[in-house]
C-alpha positions in Angstrom: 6.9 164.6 -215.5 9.2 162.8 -212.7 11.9 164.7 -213.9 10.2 167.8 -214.5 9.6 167.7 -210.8 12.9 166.7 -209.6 14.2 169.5 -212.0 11.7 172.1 -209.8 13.2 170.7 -206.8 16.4 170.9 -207.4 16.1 174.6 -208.3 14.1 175.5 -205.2 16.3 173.6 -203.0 19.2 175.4 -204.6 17.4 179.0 -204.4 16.7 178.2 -200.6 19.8 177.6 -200.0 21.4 180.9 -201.8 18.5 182.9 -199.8 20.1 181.4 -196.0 23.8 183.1 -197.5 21.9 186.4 -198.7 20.9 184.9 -202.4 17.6 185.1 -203.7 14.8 182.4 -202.9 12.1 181.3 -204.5 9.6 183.6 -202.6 11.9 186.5 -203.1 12.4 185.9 -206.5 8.3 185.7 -207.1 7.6 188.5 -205.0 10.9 191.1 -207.6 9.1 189.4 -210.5 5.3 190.4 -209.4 7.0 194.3 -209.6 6.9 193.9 -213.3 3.8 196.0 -215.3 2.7 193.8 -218.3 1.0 196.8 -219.9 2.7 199.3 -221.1 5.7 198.0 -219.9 5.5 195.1 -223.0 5.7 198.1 -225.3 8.5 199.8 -224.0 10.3 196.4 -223.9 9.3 196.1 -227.3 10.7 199.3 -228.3 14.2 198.8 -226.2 14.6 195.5 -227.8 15.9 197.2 -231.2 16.6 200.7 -229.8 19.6 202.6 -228.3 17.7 203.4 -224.6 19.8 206.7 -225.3 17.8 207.2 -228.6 14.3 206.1 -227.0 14.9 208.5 -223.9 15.4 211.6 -225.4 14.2 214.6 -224.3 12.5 216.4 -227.4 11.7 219.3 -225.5 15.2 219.8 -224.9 15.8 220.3 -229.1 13.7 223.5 -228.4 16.4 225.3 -226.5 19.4 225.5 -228.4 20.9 228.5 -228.1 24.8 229.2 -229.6 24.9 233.0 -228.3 27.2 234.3 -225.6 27.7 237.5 -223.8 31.4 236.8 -223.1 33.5 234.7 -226.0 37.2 234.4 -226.4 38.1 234.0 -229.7 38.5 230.7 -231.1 40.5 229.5 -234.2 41.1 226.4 -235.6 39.5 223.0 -234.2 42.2 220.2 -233.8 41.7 216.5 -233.3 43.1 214.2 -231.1 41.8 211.5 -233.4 42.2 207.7 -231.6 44.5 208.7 -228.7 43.9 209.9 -225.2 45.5 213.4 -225.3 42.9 215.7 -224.5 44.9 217.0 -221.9 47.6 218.2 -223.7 45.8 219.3 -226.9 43.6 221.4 -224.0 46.8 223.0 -222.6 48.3 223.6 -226.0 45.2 225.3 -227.5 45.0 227.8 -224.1 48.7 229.1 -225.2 47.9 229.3 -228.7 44.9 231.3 -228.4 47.5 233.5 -226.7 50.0 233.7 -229.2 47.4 234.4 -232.3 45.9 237.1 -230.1 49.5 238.5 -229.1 50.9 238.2 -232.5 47.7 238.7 -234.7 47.9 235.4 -236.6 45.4 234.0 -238.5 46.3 230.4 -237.5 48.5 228.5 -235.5 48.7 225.1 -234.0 51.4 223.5 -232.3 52.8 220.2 -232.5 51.2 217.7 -230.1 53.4 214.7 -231.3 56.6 216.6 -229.9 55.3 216.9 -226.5 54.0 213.7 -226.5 57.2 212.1 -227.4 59.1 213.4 -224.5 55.4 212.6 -222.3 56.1 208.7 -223.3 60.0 209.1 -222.4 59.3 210.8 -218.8 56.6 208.5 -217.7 58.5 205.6 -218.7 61.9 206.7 -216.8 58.7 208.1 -213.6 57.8 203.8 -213.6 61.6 202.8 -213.8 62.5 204.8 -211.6 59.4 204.0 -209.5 60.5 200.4 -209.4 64.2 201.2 -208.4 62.8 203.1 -205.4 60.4 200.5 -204.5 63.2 197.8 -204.8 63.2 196.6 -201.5 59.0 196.3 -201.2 57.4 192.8 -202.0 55.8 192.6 -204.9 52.5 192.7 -203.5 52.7 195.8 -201.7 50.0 198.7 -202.9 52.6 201.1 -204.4 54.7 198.3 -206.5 51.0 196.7 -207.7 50.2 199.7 -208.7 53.6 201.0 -211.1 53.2 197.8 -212.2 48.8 197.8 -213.6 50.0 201.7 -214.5 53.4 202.0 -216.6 52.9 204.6 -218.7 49.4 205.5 -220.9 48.5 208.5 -223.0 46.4 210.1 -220.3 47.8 212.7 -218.6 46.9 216.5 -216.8 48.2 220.2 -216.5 50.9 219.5 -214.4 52.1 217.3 -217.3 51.8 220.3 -220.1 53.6 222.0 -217.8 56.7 220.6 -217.1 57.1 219.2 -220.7 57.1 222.5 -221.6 59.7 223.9 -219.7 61.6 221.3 -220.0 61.5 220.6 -224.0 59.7 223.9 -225.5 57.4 223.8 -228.0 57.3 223.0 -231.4 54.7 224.2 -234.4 53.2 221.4 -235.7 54.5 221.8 -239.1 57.9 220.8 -237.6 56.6 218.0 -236.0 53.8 216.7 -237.4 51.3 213.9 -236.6 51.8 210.3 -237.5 49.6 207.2 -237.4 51.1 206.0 -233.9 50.4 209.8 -232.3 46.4 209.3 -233.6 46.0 206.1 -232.6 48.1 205.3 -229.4 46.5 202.0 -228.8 49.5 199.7 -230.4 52.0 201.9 -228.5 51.1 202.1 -225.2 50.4 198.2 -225.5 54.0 197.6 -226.3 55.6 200.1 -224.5 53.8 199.1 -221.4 54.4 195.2 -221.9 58.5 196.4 -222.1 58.2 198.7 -219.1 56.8 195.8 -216.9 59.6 193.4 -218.4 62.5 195.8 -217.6 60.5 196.7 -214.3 61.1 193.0 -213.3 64.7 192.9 -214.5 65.7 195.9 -212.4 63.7 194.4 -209.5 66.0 191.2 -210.1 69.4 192.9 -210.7 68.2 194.8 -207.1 67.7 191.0 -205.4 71.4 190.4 -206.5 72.9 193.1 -204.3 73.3 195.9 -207.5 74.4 199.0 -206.1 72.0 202.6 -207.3 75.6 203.5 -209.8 74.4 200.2 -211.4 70.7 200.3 -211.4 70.9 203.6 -212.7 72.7 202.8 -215.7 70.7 200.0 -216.2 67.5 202.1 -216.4 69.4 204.5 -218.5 70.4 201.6 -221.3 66.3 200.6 -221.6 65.3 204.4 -221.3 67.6 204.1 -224.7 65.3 201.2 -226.2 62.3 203.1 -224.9 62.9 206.2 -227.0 64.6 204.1 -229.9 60.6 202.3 -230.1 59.4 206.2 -229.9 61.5 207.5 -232.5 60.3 204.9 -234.8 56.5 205.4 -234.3 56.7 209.3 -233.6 59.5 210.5 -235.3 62.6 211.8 -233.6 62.1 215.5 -232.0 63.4 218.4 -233.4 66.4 220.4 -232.0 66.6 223.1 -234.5 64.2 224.8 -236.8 63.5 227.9 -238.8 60.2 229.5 -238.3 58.0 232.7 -240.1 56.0 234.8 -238.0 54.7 238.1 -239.9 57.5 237.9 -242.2 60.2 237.8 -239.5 62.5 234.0 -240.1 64.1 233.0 -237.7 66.4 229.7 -236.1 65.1 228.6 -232.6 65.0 225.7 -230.7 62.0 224.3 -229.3 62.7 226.1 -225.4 63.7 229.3 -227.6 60.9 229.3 -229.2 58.4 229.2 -226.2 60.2 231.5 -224.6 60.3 233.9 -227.3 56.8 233.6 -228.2 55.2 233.0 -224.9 57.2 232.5 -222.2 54.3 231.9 -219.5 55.5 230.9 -215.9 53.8 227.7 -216.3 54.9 226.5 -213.1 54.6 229.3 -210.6 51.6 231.2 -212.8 48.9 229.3 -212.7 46.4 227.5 -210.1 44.4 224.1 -210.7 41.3 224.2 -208.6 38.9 221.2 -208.1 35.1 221.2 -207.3 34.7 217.7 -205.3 32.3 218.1 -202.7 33.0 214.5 -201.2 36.2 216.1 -199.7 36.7 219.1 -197.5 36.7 222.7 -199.3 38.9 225.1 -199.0 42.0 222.7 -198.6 44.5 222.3 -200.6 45.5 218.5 -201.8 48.6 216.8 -203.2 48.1 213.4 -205.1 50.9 211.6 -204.9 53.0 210.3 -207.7 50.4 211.6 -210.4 53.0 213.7 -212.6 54.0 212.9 -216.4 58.2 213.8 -214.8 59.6 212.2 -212.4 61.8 216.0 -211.6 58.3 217.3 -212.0 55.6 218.4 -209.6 52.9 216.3 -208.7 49.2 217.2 -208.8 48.1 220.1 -206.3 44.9 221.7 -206.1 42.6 223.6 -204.0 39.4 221.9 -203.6 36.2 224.9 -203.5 32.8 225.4 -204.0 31.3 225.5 -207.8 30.3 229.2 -207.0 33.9 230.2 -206.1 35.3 228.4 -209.6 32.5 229.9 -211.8 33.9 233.5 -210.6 37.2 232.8 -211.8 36.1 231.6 -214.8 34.0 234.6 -215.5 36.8 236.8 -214.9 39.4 234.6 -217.1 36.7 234.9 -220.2 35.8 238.5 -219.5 39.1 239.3 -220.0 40.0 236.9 -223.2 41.7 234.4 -221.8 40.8 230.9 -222.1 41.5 228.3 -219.7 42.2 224.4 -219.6 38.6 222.5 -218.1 38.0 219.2 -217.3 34.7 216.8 -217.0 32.6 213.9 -216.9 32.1 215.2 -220.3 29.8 211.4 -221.3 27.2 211.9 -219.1 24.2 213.5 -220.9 25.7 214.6 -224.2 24.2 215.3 -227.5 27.4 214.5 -229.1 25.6 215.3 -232.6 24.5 218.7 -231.3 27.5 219.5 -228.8 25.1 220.4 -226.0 25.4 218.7 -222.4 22.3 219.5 -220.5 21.1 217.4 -217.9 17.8 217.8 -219.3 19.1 215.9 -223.0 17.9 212.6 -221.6 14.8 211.0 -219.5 15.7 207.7 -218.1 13.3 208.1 -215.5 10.3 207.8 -217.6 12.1 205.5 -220.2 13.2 202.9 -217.1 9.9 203.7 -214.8 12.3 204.5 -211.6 15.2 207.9 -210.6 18.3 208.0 -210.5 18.6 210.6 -207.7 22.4 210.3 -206.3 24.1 213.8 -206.2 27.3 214.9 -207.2 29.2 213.9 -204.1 27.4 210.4 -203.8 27.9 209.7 -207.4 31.6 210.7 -206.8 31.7 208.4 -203.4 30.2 205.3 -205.8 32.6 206.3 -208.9 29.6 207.0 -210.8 31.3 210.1 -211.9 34.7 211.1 -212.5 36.4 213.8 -214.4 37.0 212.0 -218.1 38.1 214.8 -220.1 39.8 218.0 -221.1 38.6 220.7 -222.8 39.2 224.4 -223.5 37.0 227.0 -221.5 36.4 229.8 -223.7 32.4 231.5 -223.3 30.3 231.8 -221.0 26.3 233.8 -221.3 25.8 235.8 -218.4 22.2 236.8 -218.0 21.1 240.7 -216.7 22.1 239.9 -213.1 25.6 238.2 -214.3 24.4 234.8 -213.3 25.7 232.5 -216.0 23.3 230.3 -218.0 25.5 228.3 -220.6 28.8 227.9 -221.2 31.2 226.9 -224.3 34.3 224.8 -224.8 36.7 224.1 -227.8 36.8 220.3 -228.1 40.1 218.4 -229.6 37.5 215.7 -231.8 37.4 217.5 -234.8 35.8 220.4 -236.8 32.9 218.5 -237.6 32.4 217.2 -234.0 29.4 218.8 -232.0 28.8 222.2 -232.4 31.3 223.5 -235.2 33.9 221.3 -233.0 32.6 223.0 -229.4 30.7 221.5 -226.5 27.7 224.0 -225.3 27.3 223.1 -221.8 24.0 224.4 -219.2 24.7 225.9 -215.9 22.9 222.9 -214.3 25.5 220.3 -216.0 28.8 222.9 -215.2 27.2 222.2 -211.8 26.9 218.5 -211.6 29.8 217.3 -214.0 32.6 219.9 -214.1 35.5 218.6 -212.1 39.0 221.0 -212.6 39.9 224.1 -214.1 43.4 225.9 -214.4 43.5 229.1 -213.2 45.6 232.3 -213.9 46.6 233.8 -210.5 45.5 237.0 -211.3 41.9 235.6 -211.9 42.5 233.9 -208.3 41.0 235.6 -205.0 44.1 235.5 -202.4 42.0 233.5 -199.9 42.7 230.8 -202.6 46.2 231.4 -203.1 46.7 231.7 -199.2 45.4 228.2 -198.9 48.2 227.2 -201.6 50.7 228.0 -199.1 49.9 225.8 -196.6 50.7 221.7 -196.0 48.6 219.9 -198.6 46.9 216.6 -197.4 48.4 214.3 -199.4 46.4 211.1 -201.1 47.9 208.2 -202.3 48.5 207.8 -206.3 45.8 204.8 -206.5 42.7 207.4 -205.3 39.9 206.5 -207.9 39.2 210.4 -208.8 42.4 211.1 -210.1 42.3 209.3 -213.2 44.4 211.3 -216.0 41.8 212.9 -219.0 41.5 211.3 -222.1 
């Protein structure tokens, strides 16, 4: 019993003192437990205690109102699957140009290959961190930048400004030329090793940069483990293709992969199109630059023009109407029905499940990195209603045929509000307010901003 008490008072003395630094006492702690319902809270409890909440708080009602009907489709053909790997964004960027090549050529299928571009993705952002570290040679190695190559070396993420320059820089390949392997599905293994090798040259180069090394010698340096770098690529991916014979309506040809896109597409990736952002935590109608966040180190780095949701639906309305889809990005894990493919803000009730809200808005859940954009996907329908108001929209998903909704993701207005993030923009589907904006300074933000983390 002595000790019992001494036990007690030990603990109380101990929760008196937390509560003088801000901890919680002993009254404090009696007062947060009396809070507690022992009615039918026991129950629920009961029920959580074996039971995915996500399961126990969904919204039946919300099984009622599946509708897969849309005024305004582009057509979509052939679900691909980025399987265990963080691609989405290139898979995304890829399936917007090969909608437009089987629309332009009347194909019945076509895919190209994602394991070509995402070999020479690997080699640029490796040679972006070495070359990072060679600029950054004389900064201590706690400084932001240099701390932050060095917890980001390379990784599988990535956004349009990456399909873009890969492209016109390497071309494109079908993926019968270059097909998948187990490394390209499941990037896990690789980006572990090639990240541990990138830090270990990125110290080396630092060293040989301590000794006095002149930039002839650090260069050639980099050069000799960009060679290691893309021998460990060529050995999980495959080596790219250079040359390759291809059948399009009964026409063979030779190309190489930048003969090839520019035969077949030949899209002004660079100057054609316009990434616009809907973040209401910064400033619309300005134009922003986030630096270092490219996939080439030659390459451009991310630029947008922040706007209102309103202003992006229009575009997007105007892209579909006229059969053109368009790469999309999103917080796509917040209220999903991944069985269904539906993302409705409705799909879910934690309030009534947990007994409190959860009533932060999209700019506070963005200032608290509640909410981020996560992932790419392909814009293709939207259902306008009799005053051209949209009411749902549809996306082609890279997770499979058998993923969702015959491989889309239906989306309500109400979530495109709350949870869409980016979407790439042909100019001519761009008002020239926006593109006026383009041409001024942007405001720059530094490479470690916690929005701008690549799609997966």
């Amino acid at each position: 019993m002595k000790k019992q008490m001494t036990l007690a008072c030990i603990m109380a003395m101990a929760l008196g003192a937390q509560a003088q630094q801000g901890g919680i006492s002993a009254d404090m702690l009696k007062q947060i437990q009396g809070t507690y319902k022992h009615t039918a809270a026991k129950a629920i409890h009961n029920a959580m205690a074996g039971t995915s909440l996500g399961v126990l708080a969904r919204n039946q009602e919300s099984l009622a109102n599946f509708d897969a009907n849309f005024s305004d489709k582009v057509v979509s053909v052939g679900i691909t699957n980025q399987k265990q790997s963080g691609r989405c964004w290139l898979f995304t960027g890829l399936n917007v140009l090969r909608a437009q090549m089987i629309a332009k050529y009347g194909l019945k299928e076509m895919e190209f290959s994602q394991n070509y571009n995402f070999f020479y993705d690997q080699l640029e952002k490796s040679n972006l961190f070495l070359q990072g570290i060679i600029d950054t040679r004389e900064k201590p190695m706690d400084d932001k930048m240099v701390e932050w190559l060095f917890k980001n070396p390379i990784g599988d993420g990535g956004q349009f400004t990456g399909v873009s320059d890969l492209i016109l820089k390497y071309g494109l390949v079908p993926a019968s030329v270059m097909p998948e392997t187990y490394s390209s599905e499941h990037t896990d293994e690789l980006n572990r090793l090639l990240g541990l090798k990138l830090r270990e040259f990125g110290l080396q180069l630092r060293e040989t940069a301590a000794k006095g090394a002149d930039a002839k010698t650090l260069q050639q340096q980099k050069t000799d483990m960009l060679g290691t770098v893309y021998s460990m690529l060529a050995l999980a991916l495959g080596e790219p293709v250079k040359n390759f014979t291809y059948t399009v309506n009964g026409v063979t040809k030779e190309y190489t992969p930048l003969s090839f896109y520019q035969e077949f597409l030949g899209n002004d990736l660079d100057g054609n199109y316009v990434m616009v952002m809907n973040d209401p935590s910064r400033d619309y109608y300005q134009c922003y630059e986030i630096d270092y966040d490219r996939h080439v180190y030659d390459g451009k780095n991310w630029k947008y023009v922040n706007l209102p949701i309103e202003d992006i639906k229009q575009m997007a309305i105007a892209s579909i109407k006229d059969s053109t889809m368009l790469y999309f990005s999103c917080d796509v894990g917040k209220f999903m029905d991944r069985k269904r493919g539906v993302l409705d803000i409705n799909n879910f009730d934690y309030n009534s499940l947990m007994g409190t809200t959860f009533g932060m808005d999209k700019k506070q859940r963005i200032q608290t990195f509640a909410s981020g954009s996560s992932h790419a996907m392909t814009l293709m329908a939207v259902d306008l209603d009799k005053a051209g108001k949209p009411k749902k929209w549809m996306v082609e998903n890279s997770w499979g045929k058998d993923s969702g909704y015959q491989g889309h993701m239906i989306m309500t207005d109400e979530w495109f509000n709350e949870y869409m993030f980016r979407l790439v923009v042909e100019k001519k589907y761009v008002p020239s307010k926006v593109l006026d904006i383009l041409k001024k300074e942007p405001v720059r933000l530094p490479a470690w901003d916690p929005m701008f983390a690549d799609e997966e």
